[in-house]
SEVO-696834 format. One record per atom (N, C-alpha, C, CB): x, y, z; residue in one letter; atom name; residue number from 0. Coordinates in nm, 3 decimals, decimal comma. Glycine has a CB too. Layout:
N
<atom x="X" y="Y" z="Z" code="A" site="CA" pos="NUM"/>
...
This chain:
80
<atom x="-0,415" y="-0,421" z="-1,356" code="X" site="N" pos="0"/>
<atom x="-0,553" y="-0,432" z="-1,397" code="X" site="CA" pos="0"/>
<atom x="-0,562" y="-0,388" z="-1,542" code="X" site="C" pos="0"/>
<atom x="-0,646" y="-0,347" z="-1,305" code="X" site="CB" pos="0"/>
<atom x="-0,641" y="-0,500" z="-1,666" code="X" site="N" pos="1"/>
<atom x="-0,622" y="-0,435" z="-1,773" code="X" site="CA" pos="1"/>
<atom x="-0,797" y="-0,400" z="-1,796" code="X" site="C" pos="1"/>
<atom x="-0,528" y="-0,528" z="-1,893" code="X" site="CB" pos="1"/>
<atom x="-0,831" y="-0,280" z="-1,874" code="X" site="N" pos="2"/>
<atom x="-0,951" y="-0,224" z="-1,916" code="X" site="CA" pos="2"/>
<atom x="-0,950" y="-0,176" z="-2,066" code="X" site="C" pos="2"/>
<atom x="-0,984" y="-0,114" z="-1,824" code="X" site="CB" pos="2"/>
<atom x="-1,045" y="-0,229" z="-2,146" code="X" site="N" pos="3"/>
<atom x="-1,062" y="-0,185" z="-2,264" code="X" site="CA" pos="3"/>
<atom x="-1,036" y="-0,041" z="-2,330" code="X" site="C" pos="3"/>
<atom x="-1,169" y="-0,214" z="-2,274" code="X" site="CB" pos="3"/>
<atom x="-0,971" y="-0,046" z="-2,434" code="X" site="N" pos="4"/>
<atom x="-0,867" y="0,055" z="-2,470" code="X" site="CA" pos="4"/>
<atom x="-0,992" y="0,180" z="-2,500" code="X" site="C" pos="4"/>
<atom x="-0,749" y="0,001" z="-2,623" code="X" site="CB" pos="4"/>
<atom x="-1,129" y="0,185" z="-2,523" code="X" site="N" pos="5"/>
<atom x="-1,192" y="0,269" z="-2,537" code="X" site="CA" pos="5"/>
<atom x="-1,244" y="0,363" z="-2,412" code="X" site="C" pos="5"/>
<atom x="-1,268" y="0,215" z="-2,604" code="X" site="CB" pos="5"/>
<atom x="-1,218" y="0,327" z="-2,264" code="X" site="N" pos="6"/>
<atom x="-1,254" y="0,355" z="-2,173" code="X" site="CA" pos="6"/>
<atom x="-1,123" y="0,354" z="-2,089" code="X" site="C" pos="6"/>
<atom x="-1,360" y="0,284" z="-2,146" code="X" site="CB" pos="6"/>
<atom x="-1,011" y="0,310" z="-2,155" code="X" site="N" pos="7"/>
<atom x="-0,877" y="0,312" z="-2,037" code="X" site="CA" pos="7"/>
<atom x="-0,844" y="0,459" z="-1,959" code="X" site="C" pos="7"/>
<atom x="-0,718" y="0,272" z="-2,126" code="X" site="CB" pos="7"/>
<atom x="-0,870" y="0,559" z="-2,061" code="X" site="N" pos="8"/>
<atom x="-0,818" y="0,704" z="-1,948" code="X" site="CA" pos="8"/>
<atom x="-0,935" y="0,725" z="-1,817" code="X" site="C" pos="8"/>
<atom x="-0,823" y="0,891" z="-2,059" code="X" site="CB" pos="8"/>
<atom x="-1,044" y="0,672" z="-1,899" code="X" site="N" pos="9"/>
<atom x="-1,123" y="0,696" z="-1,723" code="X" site="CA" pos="9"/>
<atom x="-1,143" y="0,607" z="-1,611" code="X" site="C" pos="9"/>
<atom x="-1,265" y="0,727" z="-1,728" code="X" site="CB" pos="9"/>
<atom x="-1,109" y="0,466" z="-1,633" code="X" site="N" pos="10"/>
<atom x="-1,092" y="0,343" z="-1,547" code="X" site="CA" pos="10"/>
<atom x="-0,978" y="0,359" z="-1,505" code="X" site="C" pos="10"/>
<atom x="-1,105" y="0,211" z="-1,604" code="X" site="CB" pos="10"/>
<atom x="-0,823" y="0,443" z="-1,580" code="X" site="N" pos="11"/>
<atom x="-0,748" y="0,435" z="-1,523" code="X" site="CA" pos="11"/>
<atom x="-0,716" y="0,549" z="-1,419" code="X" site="C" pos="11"/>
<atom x="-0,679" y="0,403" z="-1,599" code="X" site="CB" pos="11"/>
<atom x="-0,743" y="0,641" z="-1,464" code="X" site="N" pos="12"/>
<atom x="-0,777" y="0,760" z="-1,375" code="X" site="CA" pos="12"/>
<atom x="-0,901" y="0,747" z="-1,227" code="X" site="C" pos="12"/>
<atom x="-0,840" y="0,869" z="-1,494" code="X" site="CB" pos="12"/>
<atom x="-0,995" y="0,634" z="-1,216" code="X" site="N" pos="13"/>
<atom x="-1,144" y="0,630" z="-1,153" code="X" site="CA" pos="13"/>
<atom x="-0,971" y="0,487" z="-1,064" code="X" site="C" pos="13"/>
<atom x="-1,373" y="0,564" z="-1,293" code="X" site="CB" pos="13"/>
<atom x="-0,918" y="0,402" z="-1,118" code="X" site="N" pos="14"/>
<atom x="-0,832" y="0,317" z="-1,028" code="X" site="CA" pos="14"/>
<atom x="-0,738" y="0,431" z="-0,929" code="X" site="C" pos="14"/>
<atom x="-0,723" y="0,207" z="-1,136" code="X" site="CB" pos="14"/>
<atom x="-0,702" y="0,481" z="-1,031" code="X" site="N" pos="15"/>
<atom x="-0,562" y="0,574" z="-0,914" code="X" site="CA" pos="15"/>
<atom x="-0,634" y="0,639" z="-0,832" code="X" site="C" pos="15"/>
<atom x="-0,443" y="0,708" z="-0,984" code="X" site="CB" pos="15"/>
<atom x="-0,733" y="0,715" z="-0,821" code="X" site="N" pos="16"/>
<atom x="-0,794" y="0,745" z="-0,730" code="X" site="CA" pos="16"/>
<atom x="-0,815" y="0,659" z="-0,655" code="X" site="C" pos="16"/>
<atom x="-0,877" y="0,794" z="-0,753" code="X" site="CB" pos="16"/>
<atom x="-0,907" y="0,536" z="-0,691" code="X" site="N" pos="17"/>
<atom x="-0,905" y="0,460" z="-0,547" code="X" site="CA" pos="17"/>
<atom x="-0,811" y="0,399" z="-0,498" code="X" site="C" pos="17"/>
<atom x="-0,985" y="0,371" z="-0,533" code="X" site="CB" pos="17"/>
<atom x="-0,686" y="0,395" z="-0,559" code="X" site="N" pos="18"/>
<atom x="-0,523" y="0,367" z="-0,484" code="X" site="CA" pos="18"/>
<atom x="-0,480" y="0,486" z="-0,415" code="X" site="C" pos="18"/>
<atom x="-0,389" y="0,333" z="-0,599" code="X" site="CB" pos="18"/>
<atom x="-0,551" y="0,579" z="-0,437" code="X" site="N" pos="19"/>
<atom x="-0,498" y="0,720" z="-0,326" code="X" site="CA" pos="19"/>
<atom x="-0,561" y="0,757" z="-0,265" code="X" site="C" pos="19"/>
<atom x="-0,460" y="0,838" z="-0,359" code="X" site="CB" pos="19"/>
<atom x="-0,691" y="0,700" z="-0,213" code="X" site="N" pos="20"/>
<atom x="-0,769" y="0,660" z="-0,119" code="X" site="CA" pos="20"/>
<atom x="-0,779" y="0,609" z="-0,017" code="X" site="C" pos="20"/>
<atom x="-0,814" y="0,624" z="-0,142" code="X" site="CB" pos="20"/>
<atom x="-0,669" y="0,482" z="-0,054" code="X" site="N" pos="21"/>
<atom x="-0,593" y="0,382" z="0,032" code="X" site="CA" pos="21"/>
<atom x="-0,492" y="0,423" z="0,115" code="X" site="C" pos="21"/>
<atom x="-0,536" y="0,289" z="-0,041" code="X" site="CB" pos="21"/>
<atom x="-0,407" y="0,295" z="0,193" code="X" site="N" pos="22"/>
<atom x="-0,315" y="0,303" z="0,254" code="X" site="CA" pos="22"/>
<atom x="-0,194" y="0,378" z="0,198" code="X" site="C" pos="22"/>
<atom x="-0,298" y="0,195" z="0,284" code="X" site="CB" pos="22"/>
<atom x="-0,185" y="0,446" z="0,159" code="X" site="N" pos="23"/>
<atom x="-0,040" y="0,524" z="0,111" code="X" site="CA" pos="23"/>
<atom x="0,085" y="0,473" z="0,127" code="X" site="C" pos="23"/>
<atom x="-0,018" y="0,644" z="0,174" code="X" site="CB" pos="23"/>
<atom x="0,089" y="0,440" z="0,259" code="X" site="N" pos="24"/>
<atom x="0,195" y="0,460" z="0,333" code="X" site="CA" pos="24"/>
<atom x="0,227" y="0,299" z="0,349" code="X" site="C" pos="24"/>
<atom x="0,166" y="0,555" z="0,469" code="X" site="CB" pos="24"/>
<atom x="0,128" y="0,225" z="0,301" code="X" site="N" pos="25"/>
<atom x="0,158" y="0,060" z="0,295" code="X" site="CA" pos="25"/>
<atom x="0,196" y="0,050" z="0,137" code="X" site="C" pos="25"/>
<atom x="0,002" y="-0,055" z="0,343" code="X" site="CB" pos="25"/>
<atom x="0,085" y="0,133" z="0,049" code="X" site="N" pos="26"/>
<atom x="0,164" y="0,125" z="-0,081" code="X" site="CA" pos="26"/>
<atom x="0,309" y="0,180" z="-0,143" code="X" site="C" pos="26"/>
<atom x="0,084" y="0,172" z="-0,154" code="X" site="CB" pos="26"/>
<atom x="0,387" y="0,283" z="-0,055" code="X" site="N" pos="27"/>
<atom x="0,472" y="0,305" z="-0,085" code="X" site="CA" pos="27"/>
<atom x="0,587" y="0,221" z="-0,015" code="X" site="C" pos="27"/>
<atom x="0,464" y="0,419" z="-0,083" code="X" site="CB" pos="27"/>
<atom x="0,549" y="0,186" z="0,117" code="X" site="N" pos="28"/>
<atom x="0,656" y="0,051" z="0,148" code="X" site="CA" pos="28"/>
<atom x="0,648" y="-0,075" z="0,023" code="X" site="C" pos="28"/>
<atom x="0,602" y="-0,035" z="0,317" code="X" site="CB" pos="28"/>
<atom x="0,566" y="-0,086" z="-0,033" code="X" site="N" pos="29"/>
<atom x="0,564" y="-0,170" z="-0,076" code="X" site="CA" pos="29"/>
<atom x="0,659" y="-0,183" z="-0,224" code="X" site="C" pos="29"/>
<atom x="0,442" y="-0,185" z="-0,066" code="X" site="CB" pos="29"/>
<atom x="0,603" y="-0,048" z="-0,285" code="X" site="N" pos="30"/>
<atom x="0,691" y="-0,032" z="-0,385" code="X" site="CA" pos="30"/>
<atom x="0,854" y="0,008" z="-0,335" code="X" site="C" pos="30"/>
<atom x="0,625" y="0,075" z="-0,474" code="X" site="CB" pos="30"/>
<atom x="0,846" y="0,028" z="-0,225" code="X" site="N" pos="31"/>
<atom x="1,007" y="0,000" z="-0,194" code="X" site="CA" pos="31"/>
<atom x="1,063" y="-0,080" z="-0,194" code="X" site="C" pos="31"/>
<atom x="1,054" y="0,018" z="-0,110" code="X" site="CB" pos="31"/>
<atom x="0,980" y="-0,192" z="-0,169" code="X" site="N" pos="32"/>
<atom x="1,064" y="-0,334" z="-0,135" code="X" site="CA" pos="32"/>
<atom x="1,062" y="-0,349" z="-0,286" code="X" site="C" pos="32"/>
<atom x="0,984" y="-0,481" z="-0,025" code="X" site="CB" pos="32"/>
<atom x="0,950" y="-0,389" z="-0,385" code="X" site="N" pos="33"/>
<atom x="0,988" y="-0,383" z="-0,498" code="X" site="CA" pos="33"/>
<atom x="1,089" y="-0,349" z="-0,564" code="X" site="C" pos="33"/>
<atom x="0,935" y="-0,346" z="-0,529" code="X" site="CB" pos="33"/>
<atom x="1,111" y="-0,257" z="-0,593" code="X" site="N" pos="34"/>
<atom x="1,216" y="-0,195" z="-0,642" code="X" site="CA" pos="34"/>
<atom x="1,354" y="-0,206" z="-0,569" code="X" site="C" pos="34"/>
<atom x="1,178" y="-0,070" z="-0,651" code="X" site="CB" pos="34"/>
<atom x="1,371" y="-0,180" z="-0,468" code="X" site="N" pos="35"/>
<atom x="1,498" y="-0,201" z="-0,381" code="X" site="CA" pos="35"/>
<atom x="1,539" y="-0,338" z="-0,371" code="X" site="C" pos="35"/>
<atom x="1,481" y="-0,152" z="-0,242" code="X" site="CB" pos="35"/>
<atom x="1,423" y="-0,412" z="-0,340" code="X" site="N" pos="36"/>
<atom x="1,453" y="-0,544" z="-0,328" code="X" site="CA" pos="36"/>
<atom x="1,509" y="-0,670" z="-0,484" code="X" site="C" pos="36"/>
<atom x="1,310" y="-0,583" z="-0,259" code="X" site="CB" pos="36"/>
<atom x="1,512" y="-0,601" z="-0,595" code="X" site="N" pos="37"/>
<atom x="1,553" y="-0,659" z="-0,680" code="X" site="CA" pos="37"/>
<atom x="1,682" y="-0,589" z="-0,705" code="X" site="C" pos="37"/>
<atom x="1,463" y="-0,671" z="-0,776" code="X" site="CB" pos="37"/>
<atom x="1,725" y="-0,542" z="-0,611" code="X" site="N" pos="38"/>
<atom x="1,908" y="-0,512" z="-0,611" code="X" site="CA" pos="38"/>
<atom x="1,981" y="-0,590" z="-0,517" code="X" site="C" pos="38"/>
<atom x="1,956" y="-0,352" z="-0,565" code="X" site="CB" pos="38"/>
<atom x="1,871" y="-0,614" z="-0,389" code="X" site="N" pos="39"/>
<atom x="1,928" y="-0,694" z="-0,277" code="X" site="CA" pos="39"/>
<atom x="1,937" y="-0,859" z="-0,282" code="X" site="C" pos="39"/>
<atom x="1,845" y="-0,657" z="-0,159" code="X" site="CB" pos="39"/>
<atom x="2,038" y="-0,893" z="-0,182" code="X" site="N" pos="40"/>
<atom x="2,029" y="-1,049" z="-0,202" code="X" site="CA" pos="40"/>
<atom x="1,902" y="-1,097" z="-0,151" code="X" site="C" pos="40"/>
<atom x="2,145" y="-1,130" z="-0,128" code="X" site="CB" pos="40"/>
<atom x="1,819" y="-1,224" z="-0,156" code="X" site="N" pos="41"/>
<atom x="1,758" y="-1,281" z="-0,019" code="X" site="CA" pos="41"/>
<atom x="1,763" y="-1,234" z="0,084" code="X" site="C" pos="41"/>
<atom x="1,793" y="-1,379" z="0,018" code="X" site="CB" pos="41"/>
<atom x="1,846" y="-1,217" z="0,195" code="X" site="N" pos="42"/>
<atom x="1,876" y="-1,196" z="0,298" code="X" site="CA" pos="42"/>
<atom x="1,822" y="-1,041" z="0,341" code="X" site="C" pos="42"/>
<atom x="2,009" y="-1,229" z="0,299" code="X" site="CB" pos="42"/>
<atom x="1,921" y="-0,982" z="0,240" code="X" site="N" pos="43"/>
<atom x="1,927" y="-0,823" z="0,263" code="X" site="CA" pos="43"/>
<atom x="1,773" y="-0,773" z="0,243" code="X" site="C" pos="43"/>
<atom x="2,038" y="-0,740" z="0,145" code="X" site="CB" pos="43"/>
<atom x="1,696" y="-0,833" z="0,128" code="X" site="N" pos="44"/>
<atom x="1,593" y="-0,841" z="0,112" code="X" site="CA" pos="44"/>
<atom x="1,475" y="-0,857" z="0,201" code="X" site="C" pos="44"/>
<atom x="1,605" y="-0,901" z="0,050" code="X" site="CB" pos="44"/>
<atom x="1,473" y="-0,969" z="0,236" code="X" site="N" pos="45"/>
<atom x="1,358" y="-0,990" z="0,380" code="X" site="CA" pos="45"/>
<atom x="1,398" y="-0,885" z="0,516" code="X" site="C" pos="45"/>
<atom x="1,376" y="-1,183" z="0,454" code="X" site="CB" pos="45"/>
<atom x="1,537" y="-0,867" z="0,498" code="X" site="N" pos="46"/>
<atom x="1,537" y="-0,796" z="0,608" code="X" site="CA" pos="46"/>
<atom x="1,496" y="-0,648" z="0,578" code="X" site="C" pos="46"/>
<atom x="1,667" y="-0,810" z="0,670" code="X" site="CB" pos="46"/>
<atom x="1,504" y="-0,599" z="0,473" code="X" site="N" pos="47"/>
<atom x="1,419" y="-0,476" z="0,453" code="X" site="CA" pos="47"/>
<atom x="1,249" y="-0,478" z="0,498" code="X" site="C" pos="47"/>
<atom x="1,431" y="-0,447" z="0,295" code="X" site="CB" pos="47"/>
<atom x="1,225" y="-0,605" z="0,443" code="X" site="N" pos="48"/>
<atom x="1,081" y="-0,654" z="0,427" code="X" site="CA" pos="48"/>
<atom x="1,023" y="-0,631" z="0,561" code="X" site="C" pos="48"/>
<atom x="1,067" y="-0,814" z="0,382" code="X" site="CB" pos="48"/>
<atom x="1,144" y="-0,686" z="0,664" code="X" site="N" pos="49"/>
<atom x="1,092" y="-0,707" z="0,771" code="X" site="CA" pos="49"/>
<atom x="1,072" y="-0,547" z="0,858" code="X" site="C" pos="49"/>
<atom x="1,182" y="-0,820" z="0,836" code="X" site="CB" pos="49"/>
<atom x="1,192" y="-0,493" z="0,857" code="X" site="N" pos="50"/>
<atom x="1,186" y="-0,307" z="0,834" code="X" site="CA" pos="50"/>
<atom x="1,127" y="-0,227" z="0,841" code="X" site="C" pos="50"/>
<atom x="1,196" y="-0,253" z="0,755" code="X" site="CB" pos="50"/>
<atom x="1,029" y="-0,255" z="0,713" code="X" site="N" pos="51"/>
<atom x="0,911" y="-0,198" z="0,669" code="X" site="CA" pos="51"/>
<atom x="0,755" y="-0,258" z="0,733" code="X" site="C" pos="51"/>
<atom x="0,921" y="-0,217" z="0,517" code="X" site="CB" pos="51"/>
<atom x="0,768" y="-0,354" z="0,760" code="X" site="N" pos="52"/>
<atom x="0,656" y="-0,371" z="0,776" code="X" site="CA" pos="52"/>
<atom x="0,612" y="-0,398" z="0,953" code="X" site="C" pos="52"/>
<atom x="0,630" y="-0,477" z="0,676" code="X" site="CB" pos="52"/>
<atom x="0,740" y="-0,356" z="1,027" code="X" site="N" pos="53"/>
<atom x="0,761" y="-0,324" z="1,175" code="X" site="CA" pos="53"/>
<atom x="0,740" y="-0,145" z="1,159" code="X" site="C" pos="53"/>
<atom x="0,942" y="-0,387" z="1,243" code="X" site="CB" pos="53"/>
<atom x="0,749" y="-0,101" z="1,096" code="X" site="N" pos="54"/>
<atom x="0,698" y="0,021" z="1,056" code="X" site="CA" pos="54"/>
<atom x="0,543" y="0,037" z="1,026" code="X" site="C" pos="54"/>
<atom x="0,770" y="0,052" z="0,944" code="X" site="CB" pos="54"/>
<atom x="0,486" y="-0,039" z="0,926" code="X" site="N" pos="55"/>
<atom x="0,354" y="-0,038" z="0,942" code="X" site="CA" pos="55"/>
<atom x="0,286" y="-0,056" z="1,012" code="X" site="C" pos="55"/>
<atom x="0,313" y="-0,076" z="0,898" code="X" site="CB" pos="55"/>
<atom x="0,277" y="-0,153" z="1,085" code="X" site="N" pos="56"/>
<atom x="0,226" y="-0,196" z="1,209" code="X" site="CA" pos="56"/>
<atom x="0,257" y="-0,128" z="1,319" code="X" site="C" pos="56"/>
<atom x="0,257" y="-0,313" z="1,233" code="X" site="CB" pos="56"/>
<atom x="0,325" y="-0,035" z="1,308" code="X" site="N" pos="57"/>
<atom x="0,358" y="0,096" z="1,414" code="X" site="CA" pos="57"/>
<atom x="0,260" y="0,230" z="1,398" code="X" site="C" pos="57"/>
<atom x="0,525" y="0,156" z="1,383" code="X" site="CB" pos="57"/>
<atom x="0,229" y="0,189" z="1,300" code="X" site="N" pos="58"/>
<atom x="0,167" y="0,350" z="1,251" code="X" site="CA" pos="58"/>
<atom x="0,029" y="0,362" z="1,286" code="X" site="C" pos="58"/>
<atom x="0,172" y="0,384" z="1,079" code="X" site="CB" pos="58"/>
<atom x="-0,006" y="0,491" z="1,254" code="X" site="N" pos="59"/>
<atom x="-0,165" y="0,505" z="1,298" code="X" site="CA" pos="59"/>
<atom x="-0,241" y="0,475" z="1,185" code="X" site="C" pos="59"/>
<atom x="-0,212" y="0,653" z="1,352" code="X" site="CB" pos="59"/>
<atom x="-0,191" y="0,446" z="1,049" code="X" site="N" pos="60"/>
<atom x="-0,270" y="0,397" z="0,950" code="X" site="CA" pos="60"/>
<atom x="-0,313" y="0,250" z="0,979" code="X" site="C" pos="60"/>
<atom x="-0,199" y="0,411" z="0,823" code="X" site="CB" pos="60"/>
<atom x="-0,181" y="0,164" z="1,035" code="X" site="N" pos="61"/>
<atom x="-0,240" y="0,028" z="1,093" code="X" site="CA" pos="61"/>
<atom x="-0,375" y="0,039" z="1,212" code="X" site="C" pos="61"/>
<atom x="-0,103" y="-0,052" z="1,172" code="X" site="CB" pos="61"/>
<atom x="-0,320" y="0,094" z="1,298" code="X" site="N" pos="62"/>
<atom x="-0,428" y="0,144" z="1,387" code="X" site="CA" pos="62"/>
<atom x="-0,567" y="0,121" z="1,378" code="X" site="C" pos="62"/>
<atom x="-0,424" y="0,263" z="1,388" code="X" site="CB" pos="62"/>
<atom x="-0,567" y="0,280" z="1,247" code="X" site="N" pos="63"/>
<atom x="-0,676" y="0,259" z="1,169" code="X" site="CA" pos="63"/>
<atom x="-0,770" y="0,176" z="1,105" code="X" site="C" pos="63"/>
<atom x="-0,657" y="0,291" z="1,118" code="X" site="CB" pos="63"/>
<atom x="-0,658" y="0,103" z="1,031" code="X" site="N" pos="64"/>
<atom x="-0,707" y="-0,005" z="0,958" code="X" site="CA" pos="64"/>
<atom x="-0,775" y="-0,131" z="1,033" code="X" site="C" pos="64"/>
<atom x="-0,599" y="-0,048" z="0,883" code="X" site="CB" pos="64"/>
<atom x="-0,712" y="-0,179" z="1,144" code="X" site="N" pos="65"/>
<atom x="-0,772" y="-0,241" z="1,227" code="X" site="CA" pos="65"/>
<atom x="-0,914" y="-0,229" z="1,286" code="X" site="C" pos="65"/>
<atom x="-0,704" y="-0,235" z="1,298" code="X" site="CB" pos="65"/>
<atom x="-0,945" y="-0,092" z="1,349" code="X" site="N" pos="66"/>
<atom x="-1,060" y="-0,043" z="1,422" code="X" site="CA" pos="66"/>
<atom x="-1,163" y="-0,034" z="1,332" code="X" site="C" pos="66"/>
<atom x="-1,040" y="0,083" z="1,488" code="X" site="CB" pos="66"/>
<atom x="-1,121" y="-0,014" z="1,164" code="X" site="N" pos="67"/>
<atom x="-1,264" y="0,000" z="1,109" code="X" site="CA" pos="67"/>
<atom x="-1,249" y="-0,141" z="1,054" code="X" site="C" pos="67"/>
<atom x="-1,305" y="0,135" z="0,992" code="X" site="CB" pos="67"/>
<atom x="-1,199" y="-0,236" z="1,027" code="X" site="N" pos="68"/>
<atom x="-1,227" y="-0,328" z="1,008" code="X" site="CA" pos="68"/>
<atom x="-1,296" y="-0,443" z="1,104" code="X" site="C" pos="68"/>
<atom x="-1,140" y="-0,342" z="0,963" code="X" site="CB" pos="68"/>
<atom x="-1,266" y="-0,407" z="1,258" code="X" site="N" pos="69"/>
<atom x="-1,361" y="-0,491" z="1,341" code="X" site="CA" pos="69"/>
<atom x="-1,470" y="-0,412" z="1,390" code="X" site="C" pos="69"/>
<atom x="-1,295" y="-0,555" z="1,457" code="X" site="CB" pos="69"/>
<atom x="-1,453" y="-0,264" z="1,343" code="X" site="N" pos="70"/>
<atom x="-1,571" y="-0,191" z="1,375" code="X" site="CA" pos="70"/>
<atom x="-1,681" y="-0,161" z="1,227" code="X" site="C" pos="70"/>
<atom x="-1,510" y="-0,043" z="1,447" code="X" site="CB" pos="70"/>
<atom x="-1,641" y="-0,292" z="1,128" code="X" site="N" pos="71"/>
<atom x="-1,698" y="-0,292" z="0,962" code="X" site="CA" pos="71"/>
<atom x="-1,764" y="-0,149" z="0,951" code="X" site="C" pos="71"/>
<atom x="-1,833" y="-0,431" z="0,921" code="X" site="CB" pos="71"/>
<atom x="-1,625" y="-0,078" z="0,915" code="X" site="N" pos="72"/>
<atom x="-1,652" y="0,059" z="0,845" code="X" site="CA" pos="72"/>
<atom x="-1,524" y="0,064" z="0,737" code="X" site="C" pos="72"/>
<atom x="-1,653" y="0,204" z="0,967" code="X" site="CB" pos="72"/>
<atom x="-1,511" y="0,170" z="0,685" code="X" site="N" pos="73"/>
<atom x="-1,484" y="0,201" z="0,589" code="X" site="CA" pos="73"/>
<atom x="-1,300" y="0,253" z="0,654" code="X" site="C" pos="73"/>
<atom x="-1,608" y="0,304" z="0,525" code="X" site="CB" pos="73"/>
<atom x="-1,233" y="0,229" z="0,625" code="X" site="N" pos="74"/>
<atom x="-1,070" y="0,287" z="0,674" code="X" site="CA" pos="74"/>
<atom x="-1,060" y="0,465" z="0,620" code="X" site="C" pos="74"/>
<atom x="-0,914" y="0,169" z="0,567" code="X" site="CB" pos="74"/>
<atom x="-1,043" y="0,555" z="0,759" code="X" site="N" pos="75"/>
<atom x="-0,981" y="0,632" z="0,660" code="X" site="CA" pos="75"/>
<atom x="-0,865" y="0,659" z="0,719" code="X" site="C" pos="75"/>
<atom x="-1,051" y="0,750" z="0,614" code="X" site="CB" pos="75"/>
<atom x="-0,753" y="0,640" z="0,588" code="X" site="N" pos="76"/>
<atom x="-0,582" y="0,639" z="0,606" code="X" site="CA" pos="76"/>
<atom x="-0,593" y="0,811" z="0,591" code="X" site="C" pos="76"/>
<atom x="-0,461" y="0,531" z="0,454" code="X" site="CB" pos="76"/>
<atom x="-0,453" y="0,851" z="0,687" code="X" site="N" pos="77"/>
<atom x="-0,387" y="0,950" z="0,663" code="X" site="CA" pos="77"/>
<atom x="-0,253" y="0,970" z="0,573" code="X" site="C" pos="77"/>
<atom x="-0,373" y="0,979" z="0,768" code="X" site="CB" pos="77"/>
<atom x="-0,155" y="0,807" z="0,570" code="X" site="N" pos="78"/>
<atom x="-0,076" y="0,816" z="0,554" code="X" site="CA" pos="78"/>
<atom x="0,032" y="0,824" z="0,657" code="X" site="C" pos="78"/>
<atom x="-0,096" y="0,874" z="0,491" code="X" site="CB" pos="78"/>
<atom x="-0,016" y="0,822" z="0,754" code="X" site="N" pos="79"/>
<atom x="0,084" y="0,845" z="0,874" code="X" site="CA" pos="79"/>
<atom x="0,120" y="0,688" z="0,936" code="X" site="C" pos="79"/>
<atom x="0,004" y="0,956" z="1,005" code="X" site="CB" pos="79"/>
């Protein structure tokens, strides 16, 4: 996300907050695959992908995320 250089420390500071607000625990799988995944082949790759995200869908943050979304409320993640 880019924001005008006169206001960037507080848009960028007012963003990370609302990224640590969020799913945690989906954003840090995620930056795993990122990062890990540009060492791995294809293969080795999706299969991390796949890994991780049989992990998410295990967790009580998925859980979560589900119930307030068909119950249109607001998610709150633990991270777990």
């Amino acid at each position: 996300k880019l924001f005008p250089v006169d206001s960037l420390l507080s848009e960028a500071k007012a963003y990370a907050l609302k990224l640590a607000g969020g799913p945690t625990l989906a954003l840090g799988h995620i930056k795993r695959c990122v990062h890990e995944g540009m060492q791995l082949s294809l293969a080795e790759g999706l299969a991390l992908e796949r890994e991780l995200v049989a992990e998410l869908f295990a967790s009580e943050d998925a859980q979560e995320g589900l119930s307030a979304f068909v119950e249109k409320r607001t998610a709150e993640f633990k991270g777990d």
